[in-house]
SELUMZA-917874 format. One line per 4 residues: number of its first residue (from 0); their letters; for each residue y, x, z of C-alpha. Coordinates in Angstrom, 3 decimals. Layout:
N
NUM) a) Y:X:Z; ...
end
This chain:
632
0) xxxx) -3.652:55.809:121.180; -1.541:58.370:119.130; 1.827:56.970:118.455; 2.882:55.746:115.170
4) xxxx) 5.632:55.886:112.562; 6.121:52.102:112.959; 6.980:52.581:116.251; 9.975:54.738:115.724
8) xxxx) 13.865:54.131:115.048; 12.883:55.859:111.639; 10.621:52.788:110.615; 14.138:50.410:111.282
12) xxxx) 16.109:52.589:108.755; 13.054:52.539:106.451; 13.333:48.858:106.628; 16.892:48.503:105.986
16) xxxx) 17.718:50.561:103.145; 14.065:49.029:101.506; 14.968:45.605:101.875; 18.646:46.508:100.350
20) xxxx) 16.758:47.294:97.057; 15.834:43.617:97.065; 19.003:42.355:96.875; 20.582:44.027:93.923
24) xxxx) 21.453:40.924:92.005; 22.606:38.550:95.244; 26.331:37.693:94.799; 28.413:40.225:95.828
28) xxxx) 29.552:38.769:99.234; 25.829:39.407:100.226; 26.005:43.017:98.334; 28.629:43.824:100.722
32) xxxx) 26.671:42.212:104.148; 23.987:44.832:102.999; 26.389:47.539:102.411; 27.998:47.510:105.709
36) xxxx) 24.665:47.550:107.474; 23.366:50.550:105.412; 27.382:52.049:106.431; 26.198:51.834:110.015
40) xxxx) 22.645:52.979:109.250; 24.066:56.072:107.411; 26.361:56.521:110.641; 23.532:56.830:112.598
44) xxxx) 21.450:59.091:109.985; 24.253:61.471:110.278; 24.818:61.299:114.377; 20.926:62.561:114.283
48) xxxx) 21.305:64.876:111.285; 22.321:68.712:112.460; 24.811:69.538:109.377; 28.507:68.556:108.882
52) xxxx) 30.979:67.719:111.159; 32.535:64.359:112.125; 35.798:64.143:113.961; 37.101:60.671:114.593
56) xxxx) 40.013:59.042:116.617; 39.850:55.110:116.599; 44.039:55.468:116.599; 45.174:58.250:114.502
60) xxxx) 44.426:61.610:113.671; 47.683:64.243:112.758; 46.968:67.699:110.471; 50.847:69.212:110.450
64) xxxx) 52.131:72.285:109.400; 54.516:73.575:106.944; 51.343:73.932:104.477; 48.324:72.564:104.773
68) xxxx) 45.412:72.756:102.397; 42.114:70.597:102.325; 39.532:71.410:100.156; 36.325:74.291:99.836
72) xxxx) 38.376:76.976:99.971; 38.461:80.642:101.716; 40.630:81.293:104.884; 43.447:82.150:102.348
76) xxxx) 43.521:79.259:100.649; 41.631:80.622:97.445; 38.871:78.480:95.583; 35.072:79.406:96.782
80) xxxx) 33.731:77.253:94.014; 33.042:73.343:93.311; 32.938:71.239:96.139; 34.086:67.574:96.461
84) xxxx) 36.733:65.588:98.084; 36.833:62.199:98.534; 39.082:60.108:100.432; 39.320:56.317:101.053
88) xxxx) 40.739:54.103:103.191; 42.254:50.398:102.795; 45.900:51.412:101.630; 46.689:55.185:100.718
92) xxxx) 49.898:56.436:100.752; 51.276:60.082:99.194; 55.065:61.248:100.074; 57.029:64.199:98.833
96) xxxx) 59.996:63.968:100.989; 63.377:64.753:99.914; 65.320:65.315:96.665; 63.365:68.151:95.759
100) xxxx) 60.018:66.344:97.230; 57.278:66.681:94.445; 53.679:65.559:93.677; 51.634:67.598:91.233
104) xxxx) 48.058:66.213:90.180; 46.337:69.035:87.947; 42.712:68.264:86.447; 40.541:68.816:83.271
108) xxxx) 40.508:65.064:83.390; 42.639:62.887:85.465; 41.363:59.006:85.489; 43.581:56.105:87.193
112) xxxx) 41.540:52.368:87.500; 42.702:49.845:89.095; 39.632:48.371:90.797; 38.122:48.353:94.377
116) xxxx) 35.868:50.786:94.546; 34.003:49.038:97.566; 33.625:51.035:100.835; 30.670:53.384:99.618
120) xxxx) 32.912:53.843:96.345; 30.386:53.023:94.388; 31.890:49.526:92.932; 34.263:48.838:90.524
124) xxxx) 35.278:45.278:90.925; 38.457:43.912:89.435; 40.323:41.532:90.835; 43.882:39.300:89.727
128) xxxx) 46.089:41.671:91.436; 44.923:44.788:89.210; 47.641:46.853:88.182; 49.410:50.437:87.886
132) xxxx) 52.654:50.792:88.342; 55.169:53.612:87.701; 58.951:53.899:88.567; 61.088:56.553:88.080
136) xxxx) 64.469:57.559:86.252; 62.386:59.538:83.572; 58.464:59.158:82.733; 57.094:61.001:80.246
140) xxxx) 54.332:60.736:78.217; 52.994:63.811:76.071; 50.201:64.135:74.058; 50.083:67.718:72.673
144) xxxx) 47.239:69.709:70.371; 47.727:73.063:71.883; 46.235:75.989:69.448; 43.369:76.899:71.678
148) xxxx) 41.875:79.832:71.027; 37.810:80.637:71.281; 38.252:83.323:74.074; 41.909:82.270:75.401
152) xxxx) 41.602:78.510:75.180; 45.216:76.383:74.956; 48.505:76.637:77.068; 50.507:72.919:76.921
156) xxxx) 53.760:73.266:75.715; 56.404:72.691:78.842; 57.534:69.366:79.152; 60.873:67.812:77.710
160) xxxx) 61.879:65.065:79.441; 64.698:62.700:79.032; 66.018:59.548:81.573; 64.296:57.058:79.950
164) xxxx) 60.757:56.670:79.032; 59.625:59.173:76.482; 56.319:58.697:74.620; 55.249:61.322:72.636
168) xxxx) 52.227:62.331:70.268; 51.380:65.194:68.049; 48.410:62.818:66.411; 48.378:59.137:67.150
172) xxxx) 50.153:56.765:69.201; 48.561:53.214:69.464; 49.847:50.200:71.229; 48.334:47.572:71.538
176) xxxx) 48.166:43.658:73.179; 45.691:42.624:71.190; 42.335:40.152:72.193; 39.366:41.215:68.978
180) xxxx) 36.487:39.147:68.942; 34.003:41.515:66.673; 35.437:44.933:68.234; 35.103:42.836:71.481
184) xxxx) 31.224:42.609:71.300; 30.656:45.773:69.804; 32.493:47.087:72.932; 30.465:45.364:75.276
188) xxxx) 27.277:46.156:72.992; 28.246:50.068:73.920; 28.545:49.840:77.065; 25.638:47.905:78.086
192) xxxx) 23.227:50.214:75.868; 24.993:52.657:78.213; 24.394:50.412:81.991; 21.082:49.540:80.942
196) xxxx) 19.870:52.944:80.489; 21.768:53.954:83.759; 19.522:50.936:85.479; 16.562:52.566:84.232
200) xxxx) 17.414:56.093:85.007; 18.354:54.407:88.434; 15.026:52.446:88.876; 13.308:55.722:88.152
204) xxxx) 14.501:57.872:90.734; 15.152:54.719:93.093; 11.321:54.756:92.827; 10.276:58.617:93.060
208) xxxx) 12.670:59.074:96.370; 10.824:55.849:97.521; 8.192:57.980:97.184; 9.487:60.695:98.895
212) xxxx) 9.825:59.021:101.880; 6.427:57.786:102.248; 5.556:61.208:102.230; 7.769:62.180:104.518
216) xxxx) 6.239:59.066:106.656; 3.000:60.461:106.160; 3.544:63.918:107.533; 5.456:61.956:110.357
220) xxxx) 2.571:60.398:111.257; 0.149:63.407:111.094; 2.749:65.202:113.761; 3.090:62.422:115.514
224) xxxx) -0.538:61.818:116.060; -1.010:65.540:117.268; 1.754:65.125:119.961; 0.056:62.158:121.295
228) xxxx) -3.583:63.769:121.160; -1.694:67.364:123.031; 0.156:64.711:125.612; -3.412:64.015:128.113
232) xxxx) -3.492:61.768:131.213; -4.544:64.918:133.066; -1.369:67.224:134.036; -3.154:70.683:134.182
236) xxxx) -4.432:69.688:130.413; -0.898:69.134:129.277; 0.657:72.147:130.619; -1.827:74.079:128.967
240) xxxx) -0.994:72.291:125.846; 3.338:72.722:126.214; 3.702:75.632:123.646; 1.791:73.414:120.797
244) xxxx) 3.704:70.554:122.129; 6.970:72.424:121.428; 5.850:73.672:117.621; 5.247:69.674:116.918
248) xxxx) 8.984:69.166:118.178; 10.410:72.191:115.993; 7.737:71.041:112.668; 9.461:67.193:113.234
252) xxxx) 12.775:68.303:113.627; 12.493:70.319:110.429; 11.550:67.430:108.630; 13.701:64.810:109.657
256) xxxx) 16.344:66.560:107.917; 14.699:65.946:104.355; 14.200:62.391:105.537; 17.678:61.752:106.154
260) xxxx) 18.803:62.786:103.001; 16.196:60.961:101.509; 17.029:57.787:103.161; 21.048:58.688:102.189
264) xxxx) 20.031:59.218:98.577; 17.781:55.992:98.596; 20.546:53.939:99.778; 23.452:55.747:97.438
268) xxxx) 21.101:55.173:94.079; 20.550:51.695:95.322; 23.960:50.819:95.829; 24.932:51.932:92.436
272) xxxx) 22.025:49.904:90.700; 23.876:46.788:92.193; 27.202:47.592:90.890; 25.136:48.465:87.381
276) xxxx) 23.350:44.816:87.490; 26.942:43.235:88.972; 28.555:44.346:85.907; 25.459:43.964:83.286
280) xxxx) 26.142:40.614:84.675; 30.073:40.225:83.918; 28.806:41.854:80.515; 26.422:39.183:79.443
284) xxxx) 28.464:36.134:80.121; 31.667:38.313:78.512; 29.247:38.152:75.722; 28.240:34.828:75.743
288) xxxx) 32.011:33.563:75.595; 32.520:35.650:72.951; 29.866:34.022:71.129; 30.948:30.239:71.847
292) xxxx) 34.492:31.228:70.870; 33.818:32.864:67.571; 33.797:29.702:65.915; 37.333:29.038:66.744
296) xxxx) 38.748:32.483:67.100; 40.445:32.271:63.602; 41.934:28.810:64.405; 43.550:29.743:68.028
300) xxxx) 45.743:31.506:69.531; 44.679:34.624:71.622; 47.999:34.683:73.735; 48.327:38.313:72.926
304) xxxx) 52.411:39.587:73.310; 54.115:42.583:72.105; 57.297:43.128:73.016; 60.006:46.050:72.034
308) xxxx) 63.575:45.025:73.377; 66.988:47.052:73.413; 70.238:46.807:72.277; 69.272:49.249:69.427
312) xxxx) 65.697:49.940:68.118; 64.977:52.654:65.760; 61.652:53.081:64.026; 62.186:56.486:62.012
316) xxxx) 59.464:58.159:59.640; 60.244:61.934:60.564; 58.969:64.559:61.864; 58.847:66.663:65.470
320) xxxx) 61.764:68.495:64.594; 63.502:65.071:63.028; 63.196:65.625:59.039; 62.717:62.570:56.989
324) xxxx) 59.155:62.558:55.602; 58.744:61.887:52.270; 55.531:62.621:51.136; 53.063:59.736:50.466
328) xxxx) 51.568:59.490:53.470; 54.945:58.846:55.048; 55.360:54.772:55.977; 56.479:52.314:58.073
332) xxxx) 53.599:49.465:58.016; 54.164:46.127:59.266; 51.444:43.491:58.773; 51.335:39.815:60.489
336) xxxx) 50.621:36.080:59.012; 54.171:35.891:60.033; 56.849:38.142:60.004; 60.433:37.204:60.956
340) xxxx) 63.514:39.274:60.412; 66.832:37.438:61.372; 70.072:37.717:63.286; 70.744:35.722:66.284
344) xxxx) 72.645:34.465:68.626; 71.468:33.434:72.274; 71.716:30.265:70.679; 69.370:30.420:67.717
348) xxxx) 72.442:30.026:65.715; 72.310:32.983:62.900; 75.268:35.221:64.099; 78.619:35.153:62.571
352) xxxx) 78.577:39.141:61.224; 74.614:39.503:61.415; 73.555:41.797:58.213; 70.072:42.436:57.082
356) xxxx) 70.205:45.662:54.692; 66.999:47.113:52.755; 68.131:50.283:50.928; 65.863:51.725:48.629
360) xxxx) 65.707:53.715:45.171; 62.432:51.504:44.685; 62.082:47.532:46.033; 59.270:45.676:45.717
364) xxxx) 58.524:42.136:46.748; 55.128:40.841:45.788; 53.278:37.932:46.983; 49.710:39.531:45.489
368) xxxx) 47.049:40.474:47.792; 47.240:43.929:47.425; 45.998:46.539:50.282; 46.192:49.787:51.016
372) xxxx) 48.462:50.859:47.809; 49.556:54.521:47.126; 51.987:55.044:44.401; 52.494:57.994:42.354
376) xxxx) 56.020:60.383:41.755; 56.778:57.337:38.912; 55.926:54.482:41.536; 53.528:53.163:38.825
380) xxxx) 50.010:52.228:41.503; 47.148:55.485:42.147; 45.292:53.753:44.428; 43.968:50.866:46.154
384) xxxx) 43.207:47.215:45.594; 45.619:45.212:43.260; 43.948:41.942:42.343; 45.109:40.993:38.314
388) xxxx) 46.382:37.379:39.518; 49.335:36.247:41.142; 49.704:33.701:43.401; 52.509:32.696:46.152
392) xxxx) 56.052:31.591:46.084; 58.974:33.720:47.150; 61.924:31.650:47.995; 65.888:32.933:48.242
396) xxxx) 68.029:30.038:49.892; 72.238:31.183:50.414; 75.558:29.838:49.544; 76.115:32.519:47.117
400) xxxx) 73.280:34.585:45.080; 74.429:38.074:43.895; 72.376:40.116:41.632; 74.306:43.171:40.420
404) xxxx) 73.440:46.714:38.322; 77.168:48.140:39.014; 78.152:51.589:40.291; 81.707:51.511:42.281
408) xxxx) 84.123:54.304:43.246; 85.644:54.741:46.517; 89.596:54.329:45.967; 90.765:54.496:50.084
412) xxxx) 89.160:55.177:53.193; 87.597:51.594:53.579; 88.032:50.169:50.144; 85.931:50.517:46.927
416) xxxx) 86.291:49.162:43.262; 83.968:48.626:40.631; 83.583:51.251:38.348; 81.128:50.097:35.829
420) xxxx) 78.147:48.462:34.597; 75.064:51.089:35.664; 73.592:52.878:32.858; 70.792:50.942:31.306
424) xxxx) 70.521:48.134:34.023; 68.528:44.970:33.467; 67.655:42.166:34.900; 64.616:40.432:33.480
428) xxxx) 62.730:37.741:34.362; 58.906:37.432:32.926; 57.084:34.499:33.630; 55.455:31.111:32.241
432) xxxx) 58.267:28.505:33.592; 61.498:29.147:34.381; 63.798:26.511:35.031; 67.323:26.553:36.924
436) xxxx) 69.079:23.536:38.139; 72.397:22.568:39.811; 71.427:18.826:40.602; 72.468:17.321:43.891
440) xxxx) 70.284:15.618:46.457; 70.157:12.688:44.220; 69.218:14.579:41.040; 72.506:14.347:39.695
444) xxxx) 73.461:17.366:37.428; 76.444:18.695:39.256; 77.730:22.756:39.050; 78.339:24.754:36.349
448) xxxx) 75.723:27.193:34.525; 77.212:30.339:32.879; 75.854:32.960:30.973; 78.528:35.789:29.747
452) xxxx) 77.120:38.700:27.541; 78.305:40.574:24.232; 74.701:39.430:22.983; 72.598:36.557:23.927
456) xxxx) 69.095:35.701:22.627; 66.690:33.008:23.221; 63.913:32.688:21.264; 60.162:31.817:21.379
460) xxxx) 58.356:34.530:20.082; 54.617:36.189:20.685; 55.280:40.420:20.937; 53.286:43.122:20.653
464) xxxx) 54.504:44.972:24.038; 52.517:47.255:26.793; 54.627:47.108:29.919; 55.305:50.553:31.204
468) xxxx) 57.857:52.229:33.556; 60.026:54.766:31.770; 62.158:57.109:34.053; 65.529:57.752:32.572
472) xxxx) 67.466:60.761:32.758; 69.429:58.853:36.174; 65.977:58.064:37.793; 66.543:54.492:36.951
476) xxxx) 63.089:53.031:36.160; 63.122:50.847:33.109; 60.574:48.444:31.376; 59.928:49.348:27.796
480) xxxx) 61.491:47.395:24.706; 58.616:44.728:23.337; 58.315:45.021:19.666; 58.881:40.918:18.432
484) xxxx) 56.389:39.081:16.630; 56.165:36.065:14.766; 57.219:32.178:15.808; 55.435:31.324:19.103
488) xxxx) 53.069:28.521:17.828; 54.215:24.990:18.656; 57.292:26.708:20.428; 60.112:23.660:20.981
492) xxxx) 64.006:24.627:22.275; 66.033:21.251:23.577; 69.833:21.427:24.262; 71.043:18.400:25.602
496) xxxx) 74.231:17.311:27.295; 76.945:14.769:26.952; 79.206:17.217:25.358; 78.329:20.645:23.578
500) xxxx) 80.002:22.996:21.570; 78.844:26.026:19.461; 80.998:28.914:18.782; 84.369:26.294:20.061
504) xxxx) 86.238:25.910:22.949; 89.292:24.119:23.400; 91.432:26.149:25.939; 93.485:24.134:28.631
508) xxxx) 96.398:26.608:26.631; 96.332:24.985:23.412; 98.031:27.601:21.608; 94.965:30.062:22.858
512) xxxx) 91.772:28.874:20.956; 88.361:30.689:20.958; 86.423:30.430:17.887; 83.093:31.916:16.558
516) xxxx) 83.508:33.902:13.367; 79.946:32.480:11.836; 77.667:30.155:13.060; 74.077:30.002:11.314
520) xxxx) 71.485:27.565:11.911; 68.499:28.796:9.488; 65.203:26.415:9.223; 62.082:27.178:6.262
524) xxxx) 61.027:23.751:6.274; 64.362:21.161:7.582; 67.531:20.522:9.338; 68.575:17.459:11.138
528) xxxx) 71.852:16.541:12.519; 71.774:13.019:13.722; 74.408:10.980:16.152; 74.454:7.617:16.792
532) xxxx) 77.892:6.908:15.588; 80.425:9.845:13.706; 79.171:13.385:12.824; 81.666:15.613:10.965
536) xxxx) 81.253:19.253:9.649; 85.161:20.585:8.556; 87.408:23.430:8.438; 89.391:24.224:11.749
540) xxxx) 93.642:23.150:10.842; 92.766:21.399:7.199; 91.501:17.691:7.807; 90.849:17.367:4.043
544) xxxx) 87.846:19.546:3.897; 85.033:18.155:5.928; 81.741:16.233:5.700; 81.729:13.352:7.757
548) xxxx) 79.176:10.633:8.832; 80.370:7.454:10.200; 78.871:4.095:10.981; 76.486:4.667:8.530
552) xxxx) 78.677:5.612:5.959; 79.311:9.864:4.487; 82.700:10.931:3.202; 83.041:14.222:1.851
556) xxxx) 86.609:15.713:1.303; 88.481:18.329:0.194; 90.654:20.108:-2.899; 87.296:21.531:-4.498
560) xxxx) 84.181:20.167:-3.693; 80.686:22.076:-5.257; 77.407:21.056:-5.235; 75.064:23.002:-7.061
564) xxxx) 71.704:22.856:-8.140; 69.913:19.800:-8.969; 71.491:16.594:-7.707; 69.600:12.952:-7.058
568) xxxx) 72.150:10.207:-6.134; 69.655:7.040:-4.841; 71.797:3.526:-4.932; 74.901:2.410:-5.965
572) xxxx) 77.379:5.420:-7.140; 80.991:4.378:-7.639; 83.259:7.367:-9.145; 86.981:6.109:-8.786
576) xxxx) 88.461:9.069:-10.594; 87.719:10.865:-14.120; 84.236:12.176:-14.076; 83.778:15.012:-16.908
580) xxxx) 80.270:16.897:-17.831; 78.730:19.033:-20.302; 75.885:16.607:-21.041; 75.214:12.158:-19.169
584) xxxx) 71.999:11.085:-19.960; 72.001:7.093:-19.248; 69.557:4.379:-19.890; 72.532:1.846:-20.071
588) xxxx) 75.807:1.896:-20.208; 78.549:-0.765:-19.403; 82.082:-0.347:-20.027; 84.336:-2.941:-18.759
592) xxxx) 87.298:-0.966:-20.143; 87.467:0.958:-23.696; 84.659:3.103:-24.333; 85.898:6.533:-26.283
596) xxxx) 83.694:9.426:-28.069; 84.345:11.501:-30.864; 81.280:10.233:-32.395; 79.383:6.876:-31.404
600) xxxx) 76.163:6.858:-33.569; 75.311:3.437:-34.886; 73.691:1.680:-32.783; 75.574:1.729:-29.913
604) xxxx) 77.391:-1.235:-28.534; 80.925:-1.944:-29.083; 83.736:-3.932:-27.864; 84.841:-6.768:-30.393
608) xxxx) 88.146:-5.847:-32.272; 90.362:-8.762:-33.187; 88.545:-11.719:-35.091; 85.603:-9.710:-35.689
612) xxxx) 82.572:-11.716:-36.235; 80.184:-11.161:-33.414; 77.089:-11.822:-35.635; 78.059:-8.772:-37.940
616) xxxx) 78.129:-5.873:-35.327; 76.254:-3.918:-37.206; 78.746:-3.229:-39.626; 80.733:-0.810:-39.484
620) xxxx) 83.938:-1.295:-37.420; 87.627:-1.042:-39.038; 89.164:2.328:-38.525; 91.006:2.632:-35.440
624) xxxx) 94.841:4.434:-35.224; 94.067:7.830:-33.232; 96.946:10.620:-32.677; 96.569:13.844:-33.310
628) xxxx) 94.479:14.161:-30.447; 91.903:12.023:-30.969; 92.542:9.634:-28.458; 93.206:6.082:-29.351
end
């Protein structure tokens, strides 16, 4: 019976590396079971297999010279073209002895992971321990764009380093310790597009070497079958048959060869399909978490850090060869929910000569929601989103609030005076409310509020105005004059206090007095003055010139008093001295004295002379005495 294929050590490998393919998605405890029974089934592949050479020494093997060089190379050392080298082992260690001891890694692409890659390197498992870590009195970090030329390519610049850790970038630097939920997906989106087409290419040619080596089985078994049928019971038979024997040893030989590698490639393209499904895996419940916590990502906190510490930290907008950029483009951009600028002590305490300073020829602080803003040579907004409405609440809390427009002179090496006022300068406020306080805790009005100017207006008035910024010849920015309209409609102004004064001030030196040249209080329709108990109007140094209200009660004094136009008196008038005008119209008068007139018409009552007979008033009275005056 011809021998068969089953029968062979080749059928036992067959086995192994098929039933390997069934286990691509066991836990990885039983991944590695299978993957150190396919190690020892590869060892044996190659002990059969006529190419390569294996040296091995189960305690140590020693290459030294004063240079050595591993790699596919020519006797001299020179390059013969491609080629791979690949060396593993459980801890790796590289020395270059000595103060002048270098290490020099050189590559299109250099690539450092921290994961196991498993013992067929095919894994790439991360575990808690992960990490990278370099020491040294200098590191740098450069990121050049070399001119490369079509024919020439690029040359690197040489390297510049400092002690210290220098990062540096012609382009783009990005740092960042940061946990995204929607980048996060789309992330894991890419990259298991990219795993799951792997797995397919994978399953693909998993399935044509599979293939492969059935054929190779096959033609096994057809050479196989002739050696048996050449081997007869009868001796003389099979020494006639020896040469043909021989050519089925050489044909089997030649293709066990092709079946090794076949076996090595089936095992290789398997192994990597269950690192591909191990990590499809990882992917899909990444994913799912994702999902479950993008309800609450906006709510909690990621636990993402970034830290920058040193005793001084500059953050400078220049260029490579350190000139301050100031072209648009040119910022320093720092976004966050929260950001905190202070100076402090270990203790939290703000510290004793901490200084925050902001120094710029234009300041803005704005609680809008604007984004992405470019301004223009004028500083007036070009572009970006500026919503019409504001909203938010800026809030200033010191001892002592300074707002100043004043330019000052340097007298002495560390002393400066004020010279003046700054050209121009304003301070304006423009908004609907604006009220300022100096109450206490309890509401009390406490402090003092001062306002000092050559001029001072309030007023309630609509204008006609378009706000615009105006450049002046200094490069002070300044808010164009409104043009004033007429009386803001219902528009009410309220002074009240205990004690005010208008245009007065009694000075703690009594003989220095400050006093308005003209007050005017101008109404169209009325003017009130009320107070509950004494209101006078006088003349400053002469007490007999005043108006006065008192207890209900008006006194009006003075030398010369006027009072023109028409003049109503309601109630009782008394006139205690002589009262003389051009014409008295009266419905009645009484006289309890003498009544005198050049010429009494008849009619009029009269005061009885002597026995006169009351009945016969209407006769005419005797004639009275006058002197040359006419007076009686």
């Amino acid at each position: 019976m011809a021998k068969q294929f089953k029968d062979t050590i080749l059928a036992d490998w067959k086995k192994e590396v098929f039933d390997f393919k069934g286990k691509v998605n066991d836990a990885l405890d039983e991944i590695h079971k299978c993957k150190q029974q396919i190690a020892a089934l590869k060892a044996e592949l190659v002990d059969e297999s006529t190419g390569g050479q294996y040296i091995r020494d189960n305690e140590c093997i020693i290459l030294s010279a004063p240079k050595i060089i591993i790699g596919n190379v020519e006797k001299s050392g020179e390059l013969k073209g491609g080629g791979e080298i690949i060396i593993r082992g459980g801890k790796l260690g590289i020395d270059g002895v000595g103060s002048g001891g270098s290490i020099n890694l050189r590559a299109n692409a250099i690539s450092q992971i921290a994961v196991d890659p498993g013992i067929d390197g095919k894994e790439a498992v991360v575990y808690e321990n992960s990490s990278i870590i370099s020491q040294a009195r200098s590191i740098l970090i450069d990121s050049k764009s070399p001119v490369i030329d079509a024919q020439k390519k690029g040359t690197f610049l040489s390297p510049n380093a400092t002690e210290g850790i220098t990062i540096s970038a012609e382009k783009g630097i990005t740092v960042a310790a940061t946990l995204g939920n929607t980048k996060k997906k789309e992330a894991i989106k890419v990259l298991k597009d990219s795993l799951n087409k792997e797995k397919s290419d994978l399953t693909t040619s998993i399935g044509n070497i599979a293939t492969a080596i059935n054929e190779d089985i096959t033609k096994f078994d057809a050479i196989l079958k002739d050696q048996t049928d050449l081997e007869a019971d009868d001796v003389d038979l099979r020494k006639t048959n020896i040469l043909a024997i021989d050519e089925l040893n050489v044909r089997l030989k030649t293709k066990i060869p092709f079946f090794y590698k076949h076996m090595i490639d089936y095992a290789n393209n398997v192994s990597r399909l269950a690192e591909v499904e191990r990590e499809l895996a990882n992917l899909t419940s990444e994913d799912s978490a994702v999902d479950s916590a993008k309800a609450n990502f906006d709510k909690e906190t990621t636990g993402s850090k970034l830290s920058l510490k040193g005793e001084q930290i500059n953050v400078h907008s220049v260029d490579g060869d350190g000139n301050w950029r100031t072209n648009p483009e040119a910022a320093i951009d720092i976004r966050g929910n929260y950001v905190k600028v202070h100076t402090h002590e270990k203790d939290e305490k703000l510290a004793a000569k901490g200084r925050v300073d902001i120094e710029a020829r234009n300041v803005k602080v704005s609680t809008r929601e604007s984004n992405d803003l470019t301004y223009d040579e004028n500083s007036k907004i070009k572009t970006g989103k500026y919503p019409l409405a504001a909203n938010g609440k800026i809030t200033l809390e010191s001892k002592t609030l300074n707002f100043e427009s004043v330019n000052y002179e340097q007298t002495d090496k560390d002393k400066f005076e004020e010279k003046a006022l700054a050209m121009n300068s304003s301070f304006n406020i423009h908004t609907e409310n604006v009220t300022i306080g100096t109450n206490d805790s309890e509401g009390k009005a406490t402090g003092k509020f001062k306002v000092n100017s050559k001029k001072i207006k309030l007023q309630s008035l609509d204008v006609e105005h378009k706000k615009e910024m105006k450049k002046d010849d200094l490069g002070n920015f300044l808010v164009e004059k409104d043009k004033s309209g007429d009386m803001a409609e219902d528009s009410v102004a309220y002074i009240l206090s205990e004690n005010i004064s208008v245009g007065y001030k009694n000075s703690e030196k009594k003989s220095k007095e400050r006093v308005a040249k003209m007050v005017q209080i101008m109404a169209e329709e009325s003017t009130k003055l009320l107070n509950k108990k004494m209101a006078t109007v006088g003349t400053i140094g002469d007490k007999k010139s005043f108006v006065c209200f008192k207890d209900g009660k008006a006194s009006l004094g003075g030398d010369k008093t006027i009072l023109s136009g028409e003049l109503t008196v309601e109630g009782k008038a008394t006139i205690k001295d002589k009262l003389t005008g051009t014409e008295i119209e009266a419905k009645n008068v009484t006289a309890s004295g003498t009544l005198k007139g050049s010429n009494l018409q008849d009619g009029m009552g009269t005061p009885v002379q002597g026995n006169a007979n009351p009945e016969k008033l209407d006769e005419k009275p005797e004639e009275v005495d006058k002197d040359k005056d006419g007076n009686e």
